[in-house]
C-alpha positions in Angstrom: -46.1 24.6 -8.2 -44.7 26.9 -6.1 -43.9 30.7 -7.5 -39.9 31.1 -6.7 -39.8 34.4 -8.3 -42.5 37.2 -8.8 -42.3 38.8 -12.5 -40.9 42.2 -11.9 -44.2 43.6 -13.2 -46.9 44.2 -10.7 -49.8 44.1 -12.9 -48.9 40.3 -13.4 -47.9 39.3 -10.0 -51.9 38.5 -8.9 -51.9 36.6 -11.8 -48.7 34.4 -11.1 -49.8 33.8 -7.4 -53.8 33.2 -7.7 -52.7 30.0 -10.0 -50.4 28.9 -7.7 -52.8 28.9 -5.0 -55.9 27.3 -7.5 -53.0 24.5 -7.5 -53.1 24.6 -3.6 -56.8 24.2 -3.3 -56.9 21.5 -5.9 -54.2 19.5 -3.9 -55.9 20.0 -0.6 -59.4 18.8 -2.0 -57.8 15.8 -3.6 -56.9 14.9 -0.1 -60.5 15.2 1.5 -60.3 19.4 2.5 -63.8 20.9 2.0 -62.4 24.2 0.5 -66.2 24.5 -1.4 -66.2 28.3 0.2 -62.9 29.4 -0.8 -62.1 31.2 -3.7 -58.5 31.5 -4.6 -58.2 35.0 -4.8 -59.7 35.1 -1.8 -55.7 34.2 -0.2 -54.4 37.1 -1.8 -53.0 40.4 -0.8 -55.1 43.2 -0.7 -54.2 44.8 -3.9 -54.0 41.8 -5.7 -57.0 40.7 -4.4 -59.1 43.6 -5.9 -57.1 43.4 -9.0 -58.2 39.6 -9.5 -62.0 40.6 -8.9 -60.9 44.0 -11.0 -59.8 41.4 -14.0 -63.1 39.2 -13.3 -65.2 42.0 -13.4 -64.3 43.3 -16.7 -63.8 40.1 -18.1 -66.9 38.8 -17.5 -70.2 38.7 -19.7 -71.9 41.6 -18.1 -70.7 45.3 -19.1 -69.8 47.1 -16.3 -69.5 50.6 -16.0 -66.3 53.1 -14.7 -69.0 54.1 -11.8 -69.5 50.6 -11.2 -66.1 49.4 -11.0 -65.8 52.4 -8.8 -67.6 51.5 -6.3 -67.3 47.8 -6.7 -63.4 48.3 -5.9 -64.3 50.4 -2.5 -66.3 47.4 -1.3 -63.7 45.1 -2.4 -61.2 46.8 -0.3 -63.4 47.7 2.8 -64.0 43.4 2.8 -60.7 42.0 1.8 -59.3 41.9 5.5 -62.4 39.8 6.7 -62.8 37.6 3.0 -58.7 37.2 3.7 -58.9 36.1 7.3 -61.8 33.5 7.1 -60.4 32.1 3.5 -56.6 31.7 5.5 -58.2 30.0 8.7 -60.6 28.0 6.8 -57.6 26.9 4.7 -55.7 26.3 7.8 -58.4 24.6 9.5 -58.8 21.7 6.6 -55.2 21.5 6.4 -55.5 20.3 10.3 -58.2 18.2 9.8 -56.7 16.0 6.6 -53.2 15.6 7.8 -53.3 16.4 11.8 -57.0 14.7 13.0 -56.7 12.4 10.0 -53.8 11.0 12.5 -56.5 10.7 15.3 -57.6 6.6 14.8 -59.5 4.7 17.7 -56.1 2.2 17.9 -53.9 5.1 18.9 -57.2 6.5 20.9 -57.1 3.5 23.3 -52.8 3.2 23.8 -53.2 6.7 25.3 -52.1 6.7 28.7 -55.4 6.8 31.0 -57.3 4.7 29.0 -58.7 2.3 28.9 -61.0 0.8 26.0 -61.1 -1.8 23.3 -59.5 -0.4 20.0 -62.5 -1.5 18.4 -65.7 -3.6 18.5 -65.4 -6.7 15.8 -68.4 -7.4 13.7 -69.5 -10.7 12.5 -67.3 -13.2 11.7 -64.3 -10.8 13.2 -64.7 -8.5 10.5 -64.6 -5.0 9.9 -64.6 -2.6 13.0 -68.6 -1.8 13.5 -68.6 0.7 16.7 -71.6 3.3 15.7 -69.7 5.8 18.1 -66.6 6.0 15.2 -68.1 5.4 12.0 -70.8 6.3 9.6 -71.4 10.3 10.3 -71.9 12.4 7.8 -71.4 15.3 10.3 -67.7 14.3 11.3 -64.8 12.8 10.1 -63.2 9.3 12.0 -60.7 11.8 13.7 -63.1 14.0 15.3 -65.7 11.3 16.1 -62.7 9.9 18.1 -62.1 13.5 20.3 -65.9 13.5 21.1 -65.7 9.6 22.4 -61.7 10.3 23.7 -63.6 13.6 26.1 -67.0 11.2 26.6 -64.5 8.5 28.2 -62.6 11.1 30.9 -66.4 12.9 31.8 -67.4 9.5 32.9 -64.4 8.5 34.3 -64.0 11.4 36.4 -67.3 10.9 38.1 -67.8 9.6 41.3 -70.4 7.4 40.3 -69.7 6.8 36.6 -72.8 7.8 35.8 -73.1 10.2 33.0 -76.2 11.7 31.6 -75.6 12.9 28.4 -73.3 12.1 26.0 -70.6 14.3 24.3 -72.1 14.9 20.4 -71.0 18.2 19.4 -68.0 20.8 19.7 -70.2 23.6 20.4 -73.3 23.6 23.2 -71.6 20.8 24.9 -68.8 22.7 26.3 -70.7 25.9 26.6 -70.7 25.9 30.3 -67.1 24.8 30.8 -67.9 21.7 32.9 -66.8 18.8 30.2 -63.0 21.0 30.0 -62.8 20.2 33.5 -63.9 17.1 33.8 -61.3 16.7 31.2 -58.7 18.0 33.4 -60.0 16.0 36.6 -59.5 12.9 35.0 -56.0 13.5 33.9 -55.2 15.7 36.9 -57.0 14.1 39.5 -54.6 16.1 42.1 -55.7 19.2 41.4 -59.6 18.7 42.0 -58.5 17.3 45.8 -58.8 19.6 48.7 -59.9 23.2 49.4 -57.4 25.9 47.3 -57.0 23.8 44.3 -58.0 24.9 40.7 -60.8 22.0 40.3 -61.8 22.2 43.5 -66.1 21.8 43.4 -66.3 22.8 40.0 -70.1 22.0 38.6 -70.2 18.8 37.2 -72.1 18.4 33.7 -74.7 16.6 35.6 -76.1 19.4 37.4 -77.5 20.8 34.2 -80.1 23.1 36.0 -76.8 25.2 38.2 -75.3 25.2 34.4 -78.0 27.3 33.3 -76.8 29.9 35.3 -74.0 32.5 33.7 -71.9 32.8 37.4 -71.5 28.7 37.3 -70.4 28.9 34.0 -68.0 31.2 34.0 -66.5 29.9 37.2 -66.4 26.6 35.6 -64.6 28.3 32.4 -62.4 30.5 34.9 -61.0 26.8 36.4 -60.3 25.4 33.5 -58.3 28.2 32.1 -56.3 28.2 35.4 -55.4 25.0 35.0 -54.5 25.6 31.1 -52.0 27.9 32.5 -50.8 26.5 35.6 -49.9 23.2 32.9 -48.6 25.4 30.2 -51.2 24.7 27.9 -51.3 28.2 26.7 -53.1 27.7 23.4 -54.9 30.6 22.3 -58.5 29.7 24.9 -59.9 33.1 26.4 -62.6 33.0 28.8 -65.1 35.1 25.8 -63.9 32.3 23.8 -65.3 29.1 26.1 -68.6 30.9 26.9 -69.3 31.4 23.3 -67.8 28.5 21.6 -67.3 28.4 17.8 -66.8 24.5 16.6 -63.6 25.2 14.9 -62.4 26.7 17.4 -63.1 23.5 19.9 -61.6 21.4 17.6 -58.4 22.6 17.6 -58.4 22.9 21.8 -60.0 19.4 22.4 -57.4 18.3 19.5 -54.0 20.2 21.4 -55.5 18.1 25.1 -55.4 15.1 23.6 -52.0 15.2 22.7 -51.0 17.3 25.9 -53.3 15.8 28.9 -51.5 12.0 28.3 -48.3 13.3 28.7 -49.4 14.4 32.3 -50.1 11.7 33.6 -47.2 10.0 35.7 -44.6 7.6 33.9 -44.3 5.7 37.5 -43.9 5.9 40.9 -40.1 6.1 42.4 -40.6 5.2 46.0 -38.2 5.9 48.9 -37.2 4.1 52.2 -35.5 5.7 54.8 -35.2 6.1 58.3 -36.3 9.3 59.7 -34.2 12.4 60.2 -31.6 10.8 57.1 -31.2 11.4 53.8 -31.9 9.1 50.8 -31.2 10.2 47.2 -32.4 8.4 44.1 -31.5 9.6 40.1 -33.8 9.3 37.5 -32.1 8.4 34.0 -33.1 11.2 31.3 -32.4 9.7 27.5 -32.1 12.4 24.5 -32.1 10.0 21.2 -32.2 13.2 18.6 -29.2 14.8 17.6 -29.9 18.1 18.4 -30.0 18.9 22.2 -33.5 19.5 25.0 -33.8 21.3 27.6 -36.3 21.2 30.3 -37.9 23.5 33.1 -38.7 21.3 36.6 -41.3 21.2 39.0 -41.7 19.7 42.3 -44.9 19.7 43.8 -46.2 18.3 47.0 -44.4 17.2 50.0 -41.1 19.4 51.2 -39.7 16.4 52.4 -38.5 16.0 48.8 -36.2 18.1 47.1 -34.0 18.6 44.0 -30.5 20.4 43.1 -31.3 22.4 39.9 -35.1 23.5 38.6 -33.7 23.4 34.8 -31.9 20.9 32.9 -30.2 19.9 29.3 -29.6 17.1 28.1 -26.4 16.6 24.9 -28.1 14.9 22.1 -28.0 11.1 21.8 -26.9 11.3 25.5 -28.3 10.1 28.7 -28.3 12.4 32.0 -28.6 11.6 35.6 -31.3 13.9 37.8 -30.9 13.7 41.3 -33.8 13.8 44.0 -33.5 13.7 47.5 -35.8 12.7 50.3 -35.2 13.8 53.8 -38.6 12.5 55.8 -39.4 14.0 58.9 -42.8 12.3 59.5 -43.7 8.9 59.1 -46.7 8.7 57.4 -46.3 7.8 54.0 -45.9 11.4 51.7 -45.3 12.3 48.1 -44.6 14.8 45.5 -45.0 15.6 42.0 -42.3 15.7 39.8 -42.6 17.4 36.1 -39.9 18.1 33.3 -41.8 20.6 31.3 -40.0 20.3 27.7 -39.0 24.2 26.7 -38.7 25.3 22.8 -34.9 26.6 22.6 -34.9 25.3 18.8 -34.4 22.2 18.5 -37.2 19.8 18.9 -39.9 20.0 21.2 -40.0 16.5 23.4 -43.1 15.4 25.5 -43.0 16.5 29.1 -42.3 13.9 31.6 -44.0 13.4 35.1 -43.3 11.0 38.0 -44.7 10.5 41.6 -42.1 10.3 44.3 -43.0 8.5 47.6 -41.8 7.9 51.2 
């Protein structure tokens, strides 16, 4: 269990904490964590850390000598911050993948918003789910087999022609060049890959594999997508070192953060207006806060001028329901609209999805 009080005596304070995480280790490979590689003094502090390998050393079958130990403690110390850092992110990591991904099914893949696929593929008889795309890897769990066949769905349907020629098998080469983030990003954001000065605009498709080859195209392609990362706040850590040299862990947790963010992007509805020109129309949108704490959002309005709102921020009581106005005053009449976004903002209390609707004359 957890240590609620350290003995007052250092010497025994590595001792007290490297069995409480051997206890933490056991529990997360009960629950499917592959913690093979991690040792667990390998979590502690620095001078507890060389104590534990101190303790081993002498312990163990083979003498050792004061020279020895000498030297063996320098090493210890010079590697603890990297042994540390890799034993805390691996731990992390698994931690992630059991109880985060383990959440990632192909029932909850296909009620995403923008997609749209069976849940599953029925074997004989209507049995047991059989698609070869989910099940049966011995490289990846169900949850991660689902991101690579969740990002495989919006490459193909953000191309033209629907054609794709390759398929999405791995979190590393394949999104080396940057193009499968923003086909990502042009299937959810479809808007932003439109017309000359947008972020997507002609980025290199994964189909023209010989311009990929090329380290400007890449990194352009990496450069767009990290605009857009920012321009949606989706600020999670990706730097553009980072995408050119992808590391699989690392691509896990970025393709795992857009496929909870991306489907919240995508519009609610459309809220259409009919008006004369030269008058003003005004329409409210009905905001609902069930939790008992209170939100807050930042807004956006993108798009036409014609539209227009009071107040760019917003908070809503909890278990209330608040009225946001938005006004239309056309001065054309061709048909125009605008895009409007509640980014949710973290003020302590809990963190609600972002909302997004299309407003049209």
């Amino acid at each position: 269990g957890k240590v609620k009080k350290l003995t007052t005596v250092k010497a025994d304070q590595w001792s007290q904490l490297n069995s409480q995480y051997k206890e933490l280790l056991l529990f997360m490979k009960q629950n499917g964590g592959l913690m093979a590689g991690v040792k667990s003094e390998n979590l502690l502090q620095r001078n507890q850390f060389v104590a534990a390998r101190e303790d081993e050393a002498m312990n163990g079958p083979v003498r050792v000598t004061a020279a020895q130990l000498k030297a063996r403690k320098a090493s210890w110390e010079s590697n603890h911050s990297q042994i540390n850092k890799e034993a805390w992110a691996t731990l992390m990591y698994q931690a992630i993948r059991v109880f985060v991904l383990g959440r990632v099914t192909p029932i909850g893949m296909s009620k995403l918003p923008g997609v749209l696929m069976p849940a599953t593929s029925k074997g004989k008889g209507g049995g047991k789910s059989i698609d070869s795309e989910l099940e049966g890897s011995n490289l990846y769990t169900l949850g991660e087999s689902c991101l690579l066949k969740w990002v495989s769905y919006h490459v193909k349907n953000s191309m033209s022609n629907g054609l794709m020629k390759k398929r999405i098998v791995n979190f590393e080469s394949d999104f080396a060049d940057g193009s499968v983030f923003c086909h990502i990003l042009a299937s959810h954001l479809p808007h932003l890959a439109k017309g000359e000065g947008q972020p997507l605009f002609e980025y290199t498709p994964c189909t023209e594999t010989s311009a990929l080859e090329k380290p400007d195209i890449r990194t352009a392609n990496c450069k767009k997508a990290l605009e857009v990362f920012k321009m949606c706040k989706m600020d999670f850590g990706a730097t553009l070192e980072g995408m050119l040299n992808p590391n699989a862990r690392q691509v896990v947790m970025w393709v795992l953060h857009l496929y909870q963010a991306l489907p919240q992007l995508i519009p609610k509805t459309s809220i259409d207006f009919t008006c004369t020109l030269g008058d003003t129309m005004k329409k409210s949108i009905a905001l609902t806060n069930p939790s008992s704490k209170p939100i807050s959002y930042v807004i956006t309005l993108e798009g036409c001028d014609d539209f227009s709102m009071e107040t760019d921020t917003i908070s809503l009581d909890p278990k209330s329901v608040t009225q946001f106005l938005v006004t239309l005053t056309p001065r054309f009449s061709k048909p125009q609209e605008a895009r409007l976004t509640f980014w949710s903002q973290k003020d302590g209390g809990p963190m609600a999805s972002n909302l997004v609707f299309l407003v049209k004359s």
